[in-house]
C-alpha positions in Angstrom: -122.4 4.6 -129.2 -120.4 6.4 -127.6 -121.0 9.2 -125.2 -118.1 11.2 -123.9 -118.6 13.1 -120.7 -116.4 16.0 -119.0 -115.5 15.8 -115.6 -114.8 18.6 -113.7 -113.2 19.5 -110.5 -112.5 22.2 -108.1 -109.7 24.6 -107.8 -107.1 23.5 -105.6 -107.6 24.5 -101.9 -105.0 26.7 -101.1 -105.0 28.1 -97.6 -103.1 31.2 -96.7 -101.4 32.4 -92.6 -100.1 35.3 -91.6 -99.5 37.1 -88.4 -98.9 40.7 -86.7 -96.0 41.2 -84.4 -95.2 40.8 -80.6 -93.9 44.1 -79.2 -92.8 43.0 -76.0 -91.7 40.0 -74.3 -94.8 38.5 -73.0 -97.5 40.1 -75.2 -99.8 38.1 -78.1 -100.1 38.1 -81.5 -103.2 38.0 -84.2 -102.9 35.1 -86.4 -105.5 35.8 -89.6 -106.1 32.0 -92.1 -107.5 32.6 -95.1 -108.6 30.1 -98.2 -108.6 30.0 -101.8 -109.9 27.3 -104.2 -111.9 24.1 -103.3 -115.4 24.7 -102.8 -116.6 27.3 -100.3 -117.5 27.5 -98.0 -114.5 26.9 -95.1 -114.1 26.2 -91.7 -110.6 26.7 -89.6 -109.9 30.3 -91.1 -110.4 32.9 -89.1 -108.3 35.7 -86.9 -106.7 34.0 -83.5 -104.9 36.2 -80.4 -101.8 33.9 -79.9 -98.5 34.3 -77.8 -94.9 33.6 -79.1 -95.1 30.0 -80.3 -96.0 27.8 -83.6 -99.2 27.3 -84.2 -100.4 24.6 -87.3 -104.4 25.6 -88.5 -106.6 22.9 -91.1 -108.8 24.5 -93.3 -112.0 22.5 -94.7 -114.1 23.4 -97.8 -117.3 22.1 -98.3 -116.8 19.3 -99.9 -114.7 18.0 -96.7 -111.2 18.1 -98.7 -108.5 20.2 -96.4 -105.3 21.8 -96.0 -102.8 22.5 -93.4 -100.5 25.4 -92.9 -97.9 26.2 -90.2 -96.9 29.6 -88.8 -94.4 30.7 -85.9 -95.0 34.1 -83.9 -91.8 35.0 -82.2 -91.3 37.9 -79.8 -89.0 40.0 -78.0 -86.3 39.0 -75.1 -87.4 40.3 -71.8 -86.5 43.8 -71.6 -84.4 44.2 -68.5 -82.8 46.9 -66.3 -79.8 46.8 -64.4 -78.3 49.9 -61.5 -74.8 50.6 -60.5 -73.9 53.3 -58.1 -70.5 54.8 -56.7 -69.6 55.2 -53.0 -71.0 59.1 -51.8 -67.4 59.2 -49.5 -68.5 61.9 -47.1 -71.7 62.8 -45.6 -73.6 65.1 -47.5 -71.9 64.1 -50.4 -73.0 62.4 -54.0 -73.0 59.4 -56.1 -73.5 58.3 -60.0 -75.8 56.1 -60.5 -75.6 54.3 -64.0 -78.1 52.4 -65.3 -78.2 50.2 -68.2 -80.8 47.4 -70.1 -80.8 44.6 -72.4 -83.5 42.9 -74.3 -86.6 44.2 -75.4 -86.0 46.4 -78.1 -83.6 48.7 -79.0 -83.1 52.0 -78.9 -84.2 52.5 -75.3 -85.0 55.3 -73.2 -84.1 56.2 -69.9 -80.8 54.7 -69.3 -77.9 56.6 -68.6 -75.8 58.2 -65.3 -77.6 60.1 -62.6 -75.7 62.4 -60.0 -77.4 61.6 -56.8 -77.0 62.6 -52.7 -77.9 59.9 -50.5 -81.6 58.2 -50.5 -83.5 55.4 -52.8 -84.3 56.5 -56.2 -86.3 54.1 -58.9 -86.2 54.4 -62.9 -87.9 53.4 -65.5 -86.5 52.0 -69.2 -88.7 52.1 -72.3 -87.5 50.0 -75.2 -88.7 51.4 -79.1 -91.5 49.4 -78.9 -92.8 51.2 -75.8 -92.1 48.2 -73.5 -91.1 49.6 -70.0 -88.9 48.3 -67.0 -88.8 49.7 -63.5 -85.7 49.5 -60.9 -84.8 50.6 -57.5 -81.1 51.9 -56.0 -80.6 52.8 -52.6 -77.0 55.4 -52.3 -75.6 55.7 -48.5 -73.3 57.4 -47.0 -71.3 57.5 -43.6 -72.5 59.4 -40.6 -71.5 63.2 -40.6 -68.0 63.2 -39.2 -67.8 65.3 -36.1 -64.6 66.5 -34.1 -64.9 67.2 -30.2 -62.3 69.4 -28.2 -62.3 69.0 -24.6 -60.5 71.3 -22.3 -58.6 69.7 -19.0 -55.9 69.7 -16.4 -55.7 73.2 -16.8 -52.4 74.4 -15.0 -51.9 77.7 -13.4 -48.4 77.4 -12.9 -47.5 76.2 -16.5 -50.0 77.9 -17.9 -51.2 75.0 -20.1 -54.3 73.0 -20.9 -54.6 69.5 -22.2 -57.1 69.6 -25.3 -57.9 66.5 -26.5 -59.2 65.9 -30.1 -61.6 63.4 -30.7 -63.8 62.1 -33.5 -67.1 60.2 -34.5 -68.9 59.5 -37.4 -67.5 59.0 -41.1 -65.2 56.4 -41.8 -62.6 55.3 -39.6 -59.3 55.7 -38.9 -58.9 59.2 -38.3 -55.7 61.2 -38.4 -55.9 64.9 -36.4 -57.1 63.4 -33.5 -55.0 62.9 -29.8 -54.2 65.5 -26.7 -52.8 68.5 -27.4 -50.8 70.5 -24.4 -51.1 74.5 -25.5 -50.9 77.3 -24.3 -53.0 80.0 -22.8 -55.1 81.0 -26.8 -57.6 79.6 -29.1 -57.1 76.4 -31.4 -58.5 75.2 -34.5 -58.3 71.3 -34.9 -58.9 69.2 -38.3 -60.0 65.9 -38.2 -60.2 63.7 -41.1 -61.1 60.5 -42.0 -60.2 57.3 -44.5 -62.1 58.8 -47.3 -60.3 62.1 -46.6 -63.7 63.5 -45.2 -62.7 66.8 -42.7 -64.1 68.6 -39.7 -62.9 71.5 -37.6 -63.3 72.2 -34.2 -62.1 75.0 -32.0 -61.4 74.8 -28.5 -60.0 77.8 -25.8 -57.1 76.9 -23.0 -58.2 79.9 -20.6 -55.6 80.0 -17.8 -57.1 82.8 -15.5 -57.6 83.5 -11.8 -59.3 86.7 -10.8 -61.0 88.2 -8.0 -64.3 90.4 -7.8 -64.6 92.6 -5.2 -67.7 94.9 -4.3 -67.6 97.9 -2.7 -70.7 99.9 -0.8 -72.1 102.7 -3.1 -71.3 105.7 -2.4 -71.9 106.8 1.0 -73.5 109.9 2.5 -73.6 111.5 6.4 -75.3 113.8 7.4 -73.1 116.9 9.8 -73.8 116.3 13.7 -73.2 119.4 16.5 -71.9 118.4 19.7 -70.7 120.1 22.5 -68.7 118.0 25.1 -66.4 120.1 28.3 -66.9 123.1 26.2 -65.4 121.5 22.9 -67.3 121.5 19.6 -67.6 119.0 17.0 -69.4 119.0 14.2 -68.8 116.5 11.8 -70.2 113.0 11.2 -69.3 109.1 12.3 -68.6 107.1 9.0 -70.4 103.6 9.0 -70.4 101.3 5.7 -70.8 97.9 5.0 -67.7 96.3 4.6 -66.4 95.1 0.9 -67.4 91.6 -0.3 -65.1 89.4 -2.6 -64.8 86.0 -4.2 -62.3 84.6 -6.8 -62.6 82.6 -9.6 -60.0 80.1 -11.2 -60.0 78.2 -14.3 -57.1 76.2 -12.8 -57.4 72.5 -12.0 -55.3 72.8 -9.2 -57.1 75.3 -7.8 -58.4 73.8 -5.3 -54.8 72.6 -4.0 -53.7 69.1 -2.0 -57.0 67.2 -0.5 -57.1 66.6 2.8 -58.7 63.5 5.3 -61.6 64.5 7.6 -62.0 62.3 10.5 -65.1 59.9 9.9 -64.7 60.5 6.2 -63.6 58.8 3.3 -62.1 61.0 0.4 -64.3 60.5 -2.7 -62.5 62.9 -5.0 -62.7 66.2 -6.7 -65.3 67.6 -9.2 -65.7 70.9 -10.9 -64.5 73.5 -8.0 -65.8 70.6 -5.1 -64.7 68.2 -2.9 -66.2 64.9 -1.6 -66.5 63.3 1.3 -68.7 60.1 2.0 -69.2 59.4 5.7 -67.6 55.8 6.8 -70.6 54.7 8.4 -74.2 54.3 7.4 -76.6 55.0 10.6 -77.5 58.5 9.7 -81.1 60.2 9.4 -81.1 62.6 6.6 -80.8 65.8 10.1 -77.9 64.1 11.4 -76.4 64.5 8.5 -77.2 67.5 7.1 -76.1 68.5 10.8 -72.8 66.4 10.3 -71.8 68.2 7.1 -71.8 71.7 8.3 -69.6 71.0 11.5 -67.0 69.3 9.6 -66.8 72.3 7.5 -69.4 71.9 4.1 -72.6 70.5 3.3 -74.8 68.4 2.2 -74.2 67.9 -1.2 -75.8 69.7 -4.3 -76.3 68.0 -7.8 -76.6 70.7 -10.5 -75.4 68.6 -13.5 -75.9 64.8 -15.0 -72.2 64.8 -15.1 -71.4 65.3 -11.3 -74.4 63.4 -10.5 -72.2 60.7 -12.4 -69.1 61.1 -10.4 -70.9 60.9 -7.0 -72.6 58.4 -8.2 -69.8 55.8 -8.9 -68.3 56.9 -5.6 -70.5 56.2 -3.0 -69.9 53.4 -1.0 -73.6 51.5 0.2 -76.6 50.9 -2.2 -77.6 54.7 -1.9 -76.6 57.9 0.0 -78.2 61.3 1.0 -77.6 64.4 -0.5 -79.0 67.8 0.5 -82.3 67.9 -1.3 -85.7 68.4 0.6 -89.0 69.9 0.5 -89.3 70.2 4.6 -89.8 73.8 4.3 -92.7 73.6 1.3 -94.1 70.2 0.4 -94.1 69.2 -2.9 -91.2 72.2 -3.5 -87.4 70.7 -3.4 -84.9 73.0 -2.7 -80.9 72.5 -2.0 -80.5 72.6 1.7 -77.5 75.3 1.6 -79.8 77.6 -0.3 -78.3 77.1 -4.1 -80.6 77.3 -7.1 -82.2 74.2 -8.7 -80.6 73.1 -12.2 -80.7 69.6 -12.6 -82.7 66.7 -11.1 -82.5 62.9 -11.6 -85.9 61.1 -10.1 -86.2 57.9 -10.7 -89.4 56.5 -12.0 -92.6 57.9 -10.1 -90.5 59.4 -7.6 -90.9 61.7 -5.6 -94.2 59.6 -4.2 -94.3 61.4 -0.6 -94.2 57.7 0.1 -96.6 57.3 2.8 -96.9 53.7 3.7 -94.7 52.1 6.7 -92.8 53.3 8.6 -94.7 57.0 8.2 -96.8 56.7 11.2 -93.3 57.4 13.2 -91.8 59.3 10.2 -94.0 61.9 9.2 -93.4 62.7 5.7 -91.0 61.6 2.8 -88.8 65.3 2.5 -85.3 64.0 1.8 -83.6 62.1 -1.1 -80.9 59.8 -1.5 -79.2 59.5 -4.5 -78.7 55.1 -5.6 -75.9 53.8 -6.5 -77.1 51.5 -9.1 -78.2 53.7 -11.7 -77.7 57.3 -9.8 -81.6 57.7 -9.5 -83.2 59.8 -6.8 -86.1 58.5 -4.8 -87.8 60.4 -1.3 -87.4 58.8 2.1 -88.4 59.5 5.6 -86.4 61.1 8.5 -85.8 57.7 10.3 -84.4 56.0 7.2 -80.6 55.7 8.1 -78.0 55.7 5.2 -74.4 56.8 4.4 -74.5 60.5 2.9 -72.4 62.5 0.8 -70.7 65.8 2.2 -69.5 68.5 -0.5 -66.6 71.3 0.5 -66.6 73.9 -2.8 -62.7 74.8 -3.1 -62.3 78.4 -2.0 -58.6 80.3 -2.2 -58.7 83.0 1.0 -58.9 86.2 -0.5 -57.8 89.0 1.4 -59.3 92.1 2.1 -57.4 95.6 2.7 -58.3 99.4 2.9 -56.1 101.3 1.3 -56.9 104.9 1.4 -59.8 106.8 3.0 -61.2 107.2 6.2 -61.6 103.8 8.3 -64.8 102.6 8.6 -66.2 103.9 12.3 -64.0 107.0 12.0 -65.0 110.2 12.5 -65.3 113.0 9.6 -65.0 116.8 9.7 -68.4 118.7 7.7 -68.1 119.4 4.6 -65.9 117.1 3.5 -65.5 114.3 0.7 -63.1 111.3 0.7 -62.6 108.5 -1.4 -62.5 104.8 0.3 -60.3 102.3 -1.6 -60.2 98.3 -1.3 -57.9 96.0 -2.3 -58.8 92.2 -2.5 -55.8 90.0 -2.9 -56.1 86.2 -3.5 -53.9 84.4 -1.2 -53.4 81.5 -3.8 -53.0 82.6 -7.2 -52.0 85.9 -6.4 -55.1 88.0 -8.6 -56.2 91.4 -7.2 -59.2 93.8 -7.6 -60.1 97.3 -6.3 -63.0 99.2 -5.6 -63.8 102.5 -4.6 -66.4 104.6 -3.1 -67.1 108.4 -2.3 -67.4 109.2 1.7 -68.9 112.7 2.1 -69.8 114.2 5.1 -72.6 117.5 4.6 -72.0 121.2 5.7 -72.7 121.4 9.3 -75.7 123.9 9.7 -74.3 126.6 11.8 -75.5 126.0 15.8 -77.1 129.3 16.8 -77.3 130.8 20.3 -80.7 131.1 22.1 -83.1 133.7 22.9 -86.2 134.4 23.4 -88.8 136.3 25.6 -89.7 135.4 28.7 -93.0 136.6 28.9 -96.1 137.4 26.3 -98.5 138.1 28.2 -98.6 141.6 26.9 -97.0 141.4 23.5 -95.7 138.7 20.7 -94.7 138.9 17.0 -97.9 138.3 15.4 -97.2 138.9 12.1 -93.4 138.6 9.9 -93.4 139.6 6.4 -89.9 138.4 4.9 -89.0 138.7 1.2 -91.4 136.2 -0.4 -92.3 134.8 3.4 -95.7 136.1 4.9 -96.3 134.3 8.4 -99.2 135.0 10.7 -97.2 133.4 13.6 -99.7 134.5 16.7 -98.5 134.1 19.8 -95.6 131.2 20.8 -94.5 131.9 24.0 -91.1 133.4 23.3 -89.6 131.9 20.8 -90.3 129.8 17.3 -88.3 128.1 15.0 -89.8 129.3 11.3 -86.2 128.1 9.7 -88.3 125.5 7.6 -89.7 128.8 5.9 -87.0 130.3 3.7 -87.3 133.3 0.8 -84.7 133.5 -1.7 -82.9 136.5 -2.8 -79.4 137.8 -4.8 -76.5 139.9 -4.4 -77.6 143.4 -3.7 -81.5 142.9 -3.9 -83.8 144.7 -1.4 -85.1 142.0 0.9 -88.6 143.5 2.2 -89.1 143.3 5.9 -92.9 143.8 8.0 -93.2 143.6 11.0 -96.5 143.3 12.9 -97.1 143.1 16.7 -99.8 141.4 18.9 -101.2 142.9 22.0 -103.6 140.9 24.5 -104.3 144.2 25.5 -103.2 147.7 25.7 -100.6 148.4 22.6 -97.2 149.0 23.6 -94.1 150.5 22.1 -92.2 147.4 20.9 -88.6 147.7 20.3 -87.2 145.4 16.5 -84.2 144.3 15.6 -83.4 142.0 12.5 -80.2 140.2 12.0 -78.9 138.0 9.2 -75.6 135.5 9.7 -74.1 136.8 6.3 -70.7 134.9 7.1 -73.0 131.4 7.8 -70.4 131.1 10.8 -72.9 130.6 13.0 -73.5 134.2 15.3 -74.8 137.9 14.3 -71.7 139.9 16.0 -69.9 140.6 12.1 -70.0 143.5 10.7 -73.3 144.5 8.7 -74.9 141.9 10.3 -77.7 143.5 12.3 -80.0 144.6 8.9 -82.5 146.9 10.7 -84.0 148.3 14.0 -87.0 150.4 14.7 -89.3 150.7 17.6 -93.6 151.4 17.3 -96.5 149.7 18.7 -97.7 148.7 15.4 -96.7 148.1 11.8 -93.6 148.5 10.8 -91.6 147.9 7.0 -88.4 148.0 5.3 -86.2 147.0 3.2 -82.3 145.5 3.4 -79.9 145.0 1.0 -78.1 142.2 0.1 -74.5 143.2 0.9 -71.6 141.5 -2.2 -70.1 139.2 0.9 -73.4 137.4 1.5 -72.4 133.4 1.6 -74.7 131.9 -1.4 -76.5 128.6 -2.0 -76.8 128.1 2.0 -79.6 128.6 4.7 -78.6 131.8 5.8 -80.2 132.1 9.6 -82.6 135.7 10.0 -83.4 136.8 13.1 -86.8 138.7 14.3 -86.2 139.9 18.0 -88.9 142.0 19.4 -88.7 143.4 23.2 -91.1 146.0 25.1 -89.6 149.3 24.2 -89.1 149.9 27.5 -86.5 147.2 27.7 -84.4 148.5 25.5 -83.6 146.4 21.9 -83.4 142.9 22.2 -80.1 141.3 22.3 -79.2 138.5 19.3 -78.6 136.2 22.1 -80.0 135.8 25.3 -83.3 136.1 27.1 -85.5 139.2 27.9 -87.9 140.0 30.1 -91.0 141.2 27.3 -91.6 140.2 24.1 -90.7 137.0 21.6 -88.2 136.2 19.1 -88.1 134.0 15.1 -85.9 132.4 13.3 -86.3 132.2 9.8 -84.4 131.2 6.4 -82.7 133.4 3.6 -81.1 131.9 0.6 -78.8 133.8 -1.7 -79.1 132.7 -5.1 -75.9 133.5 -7.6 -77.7 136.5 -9.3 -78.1 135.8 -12.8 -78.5 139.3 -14.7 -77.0 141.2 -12.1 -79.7 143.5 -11.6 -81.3 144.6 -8.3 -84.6 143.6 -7.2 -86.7 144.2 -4.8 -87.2 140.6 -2.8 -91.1 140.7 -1.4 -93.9 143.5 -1.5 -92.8 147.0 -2.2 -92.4 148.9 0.7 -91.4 152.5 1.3 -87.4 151.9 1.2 -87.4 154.8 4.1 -87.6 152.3 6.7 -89.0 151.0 9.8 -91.3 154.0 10.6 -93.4 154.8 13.6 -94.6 157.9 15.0 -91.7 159.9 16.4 -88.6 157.9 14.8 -87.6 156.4 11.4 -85.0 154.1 11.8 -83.2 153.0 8.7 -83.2 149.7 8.0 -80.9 149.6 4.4 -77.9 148.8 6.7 -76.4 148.5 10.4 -74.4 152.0 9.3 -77.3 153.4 8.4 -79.0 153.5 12.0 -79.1 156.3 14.7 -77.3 155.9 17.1 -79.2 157.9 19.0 -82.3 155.9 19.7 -84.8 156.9 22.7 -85.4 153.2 24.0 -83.2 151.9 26.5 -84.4 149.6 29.8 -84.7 152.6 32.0 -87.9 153.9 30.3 -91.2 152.9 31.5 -95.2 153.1 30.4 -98.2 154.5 32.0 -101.3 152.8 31.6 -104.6 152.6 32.4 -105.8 155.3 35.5 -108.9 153.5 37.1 -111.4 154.5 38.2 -111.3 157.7 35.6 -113.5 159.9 36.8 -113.4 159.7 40.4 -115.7 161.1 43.1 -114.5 163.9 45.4 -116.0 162.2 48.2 -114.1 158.9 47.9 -110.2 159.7 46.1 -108.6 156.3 45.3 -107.7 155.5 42.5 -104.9 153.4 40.6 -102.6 153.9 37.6 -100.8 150.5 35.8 -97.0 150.9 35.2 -95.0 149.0 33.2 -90.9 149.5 33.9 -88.2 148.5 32.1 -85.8 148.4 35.4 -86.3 148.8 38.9 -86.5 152.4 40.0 -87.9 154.8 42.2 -90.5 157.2 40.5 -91.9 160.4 41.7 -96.0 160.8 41.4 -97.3 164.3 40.8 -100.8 165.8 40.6 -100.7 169.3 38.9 -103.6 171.4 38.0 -104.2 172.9 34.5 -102.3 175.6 35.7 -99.1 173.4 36.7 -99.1 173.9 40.2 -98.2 170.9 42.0 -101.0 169.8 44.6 -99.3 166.5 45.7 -96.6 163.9 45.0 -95.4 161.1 46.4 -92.2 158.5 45.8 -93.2 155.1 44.5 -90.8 151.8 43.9 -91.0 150.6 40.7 -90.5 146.6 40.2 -89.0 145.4 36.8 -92.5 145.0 34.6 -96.1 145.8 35.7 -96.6 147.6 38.7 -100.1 149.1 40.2 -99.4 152.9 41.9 -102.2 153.7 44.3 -103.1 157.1 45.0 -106.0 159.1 47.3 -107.5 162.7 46.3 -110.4 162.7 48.0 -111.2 166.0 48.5 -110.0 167.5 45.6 -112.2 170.1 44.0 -113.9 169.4 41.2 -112.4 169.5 38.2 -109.2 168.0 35.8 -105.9 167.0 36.6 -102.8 165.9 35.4 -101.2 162.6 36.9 -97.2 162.6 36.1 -94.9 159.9 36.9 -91.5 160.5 36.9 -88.0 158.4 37.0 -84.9 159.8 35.6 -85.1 161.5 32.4 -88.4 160.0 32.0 -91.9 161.6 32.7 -95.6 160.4 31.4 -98.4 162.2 31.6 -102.4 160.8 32.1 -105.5 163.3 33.0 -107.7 162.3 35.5 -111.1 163.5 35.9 -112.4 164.2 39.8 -116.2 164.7 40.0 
């Protein structure tokens, strides 16, 4: 029989690859295997992270049959970034930068051309796919490009400078550069270099010379009275200090031709300075200093790096002293010639004081030497011995002359003003300068004659009231000076006058008389000078007028006289016998509103009054000229004892006479007969007249003394 069977069989195995993309160069890839067909289940499918390369995968089904299959995963060049960048020509300039890629994948972003100053700049490129690239570029440029001007060998007699132009910095060769002769002005120099880069720079060829001179300010003398073989001066001896000058050159050549100093060697010139090193080295920093001054300079000074460099290079020996110390102030350096401090140039730890050997002989390190190495200072002692450097500054003589004015020690008139002029005159380049000053000499007070009383035992001024003046004086012996007190007034104002005398005793008549130097020439004998007279034995007041001729804004002299009545009026100059005489001050003012006022307490314009007399005292014209007291007239005083007995007669009677006389001494009755008299000599002042009654009846009397026109009368009382 016959059986027929079907065989069967799977589905081909079919196997299936496929794989995502590599964005950038360097990344991975997912490769997914599948199957199909055979019999599942399969190994060697799956999903696998791969880079760029070709990968072959077997897939297995169950039943152990198998298939290959091949895939390739490409990817991306290397994305990569290139720079370029122009020259920036001139500092402070710019550059392009370009920059550029290749690979990865297109479009990118980021490349392009970038404007840039100088520095290091980085950039980043990102391809389409995101992929990124980063670079660096460093841009320079030359150093800033800087012109110099120097100014030299400036020449007075040309009139020229040499300027020389000079250059650093951006890109050589340079055109505009080189030495310039010009003349006196300002410049303006470009400089440029090979890339065409430019700077300016300005420079000033000063050719000057002057000269400063300085006067005394302006100079004020007090007026001096002197009297020599009757000649007066008055007037004032001028003294000033004398001008001062310097000058000033821009010149090169100020300084002229150089000249050899014995025991020197020349070292050159330098800013205004010459310098001389000493030939020999055994000097001690005194010696030296000593040295420098007798051959005409000093020591020298270093205010600059730049003459510290030319002195340096010139000195002769390892090292050298110059004139810096602290001898005075330890620890405090200072220029021995006295010129400020500017510069200094210590070398390392310096100054130490340096105190080790050979200070035990030394003393202290206080001077410096300057080395010649490297022009470093260091401190040393006294006893070190070294070469040193001497510095002469170049000075042109300048010249000094008065030129109009009084001379200085002259003598000058009061009241006078001069002006002084000097002229200084440089000797060298020729450049003057003046100055000037005011001389004045003051108004000479006017010198008054004296007076004054010779005695006060009996009566003084006690009491002056002068326009706004009130001075309780008291009693000073004859005279005072009250000129320091002074009372202002104007034209034709009533100056009020009152007048007050002291007694020690008794009160007296007292004679007044009040002058005022209108003319300020120095007496009271013008016209309308004596103001007022009076005579009383107390108060008197007054008033005088300012007359139009009164000399204004000056110390106008007033003079109080007072004498004893019986001396007649007191002179204006001279002595007298009784009484006391003060000065005092009047100052006329320019009168304003030109109205009259009365100058002091207002008194009764009718005068000096007292008792039996009014005296005017508005003017000299105004007086009488027919005044009762004159020195012929005498007082009576005191009668003592008063009363007397019968029994015992003396008695005395105080007389004060004005001149030397004989007097006739009376005792009358109430009646008038005359019951006895008797001649008595009267001396110039007091005198005491004795007399006896004894036996006169009981009763009153009258006691009269008599001498000339004159008779006083006293009662006396007999018991």
């Amino acid at each position: 029989s016959s059986a027929s069977i079907t065989v069967t069989e799977p589905s081909a195995l079919s196997a299936s690859i496929s794989s995502t993309s590599i964005l950038c160069n360097g990344g991975t890839a997912d490769i997914t295997v599948s199957a199909t067909g055979g019999t599942a289940p399969y190994t060697g499918t799956g999903v696998y992270n791969v880079s760029a390369g070709t990968y072959t995968y077997t897939v297995t089904d169950a039943n152990g049959c198998s298939i290959t299959v091949t895939t390739t995963v490409t990817e991306p060049n290397a994305l990569s970034v290139t720079t370029s960048s122009t020259s920036i020509l001139c500092n402070g300039g710019t550059a392009d930068i370009t920059v550029s890629a290749t690979g990865g994948t297109a479009p990118y972003t980021g490349t392009g051309v970038y404007n840039v100053s100088a520095g290091t700049y980085s950039y980043t490129i990102t391809d389409s796919n995101g992929c990124s690239a980063t670079t660096t570029q460093t841009v320079t440029e030359p150093p800033t490009l800087v012109a110099t001007a120097t100014v030299s060998n400036i020449n007075c007699v040309t009139e020229t400078g040499d300027v020389t132009v000079s250059a650093t910095g951006g890109t050589a060769p340079y055109t505009g550069t080189g030495v310039f002769v010009e003349a006196n002005g300002t410049y303006t120099y470009t400089v440029t270099d090979a890339n065409g880069c430019t700077a300016t720079v300005s420079a000033t060829v000063e050719v000057e010379s002057f000269v400063d001179i300085i006067c005394p300010g302006d100079q004020s003398f007090d007026c001096n009275y002197s009297e020599t073989c009757g000649v007066v001066t008055t007037g004032s001896t001028l003294s000033w200090d004398e001008p001062t000058a310097s000058s000033f050159s821009t010149c090169d050549n100020g300084c002229g031709p150089a000249t050899q100093i014995y025991g020197f060697i020349y070292m050159g010139e330098y800013n205004g300075s010459r310098y001389y090193c000493s030939n020999t080295s055994n000097h001690s920093w005194q010696a030296a200093n000593t040295a420098a001054i007798l051959a005409g300079g000093h020591l020298a000074t270093i205010q600059s790096a730049g003459e510290n460099e030319f002195i340096r290079t010139q000195i002769g020996a390892s090292r050298a002293w110059i004139g810096y110390t602290d001898q005075n102030v330890e620890g405090t350096f200072e220029w021995a010639n006295g010129e400020g401090v500017s510069y200094e140039n210590w070398a390392n730890s310096q100054p130490d004081n340096y105190s080790g050997s050979p200070s035990s002989s030394c003393g202290q390190a206080d001077y410096t030497v300057i080395k010649a190495n490297n022009g470093k200072w260091a401190d040393k002692f006294e006893c070190n011995l070294h070469e040193f450097v001497m510095e002469i500054p170049c000075g042109n003589s300048i010249t000094i002359t008065q030129t109009s004015g009084p001379s200085n020690g002259s003598f000058a008139d009061g009241g006078t003003s001069q002006v002084v002029t000097y002229v200084a005159t440089d000797d060298v380049t020729g450049a003057t300068a003046t100055c000037s000053f005011t001389v004045t000499v003051g108004e000479c007070a006017p010198v008054y004659c004296e007076s004054e009383g010779y005695c006060t035992a009996y009566e003084w001024i006690d009491q002056v009231v002068l326009g706004s003046i009130n001075n309780q004086s008291g009693n000073n012996n004859g005279y005072a000076d009250f000129t320091n007190m002074s009372t202002t007034a104007s034209i034709g104002d009533a100056v009020f006058v009152q007048l007050t005398p002291g007694f020690s005793g008794a009160a007296y008549n007292e004679a007044w008389r009040i002058w005022v130097d209108w003319n300020y020439d120095g007496d009271f004998n013008d016209q309308g000078e004596l103001v007022g007279q009076g005579y009383g034995s107390s108060t008197l007041s007054g008033s005088f007028i300012v007359p139009q001729y009164a000399t204004t804004n000056v110390n106008l002299r007033v003079r109080v006289s007072m004498s004893w009545a019986c001396s007649g009026y007191p002179p204006a100059c001279g002595n007298f016998n009784y009484g006391e005489v003060e000065d005092y001050t009047l100052i006329i003012e320019d009168n304003i509103n030109g109205m009259q006022t009365v100058i002091g307490q207002a008194g009764n314009e009718s005068d000096f009054k007292q008792g039996r007399e009014l005296v005017n005292l508005k003017s000299s014209e105004g007086m009488s000229s027919n005044m009762p007291v004159d020195n012929s007239g005498f007082e009576i005083g005191n009668i003592y004892p008063n009363p007397i007995l019968s029994s015992n007669g003396r008695f005395n009677i105080n007389v004060r006479a004005g001149s030397e006389s004989d007097a006739n001494v009376r005792i009358v009755d109430l009646s008038g007969k005359v019951l006895f008299t008797d001649v008595k000599h009267l001396e110039v002042g007091p005198n005491v007249v004795s007399l006896n009654v004894t036996g006169f009846p009981r009763g009153s009397y009258f006691v009269e003394v008599i001498s000339g026109d004159n008779k006083q009368t006293t009662q006396l009382v007999v018991q």
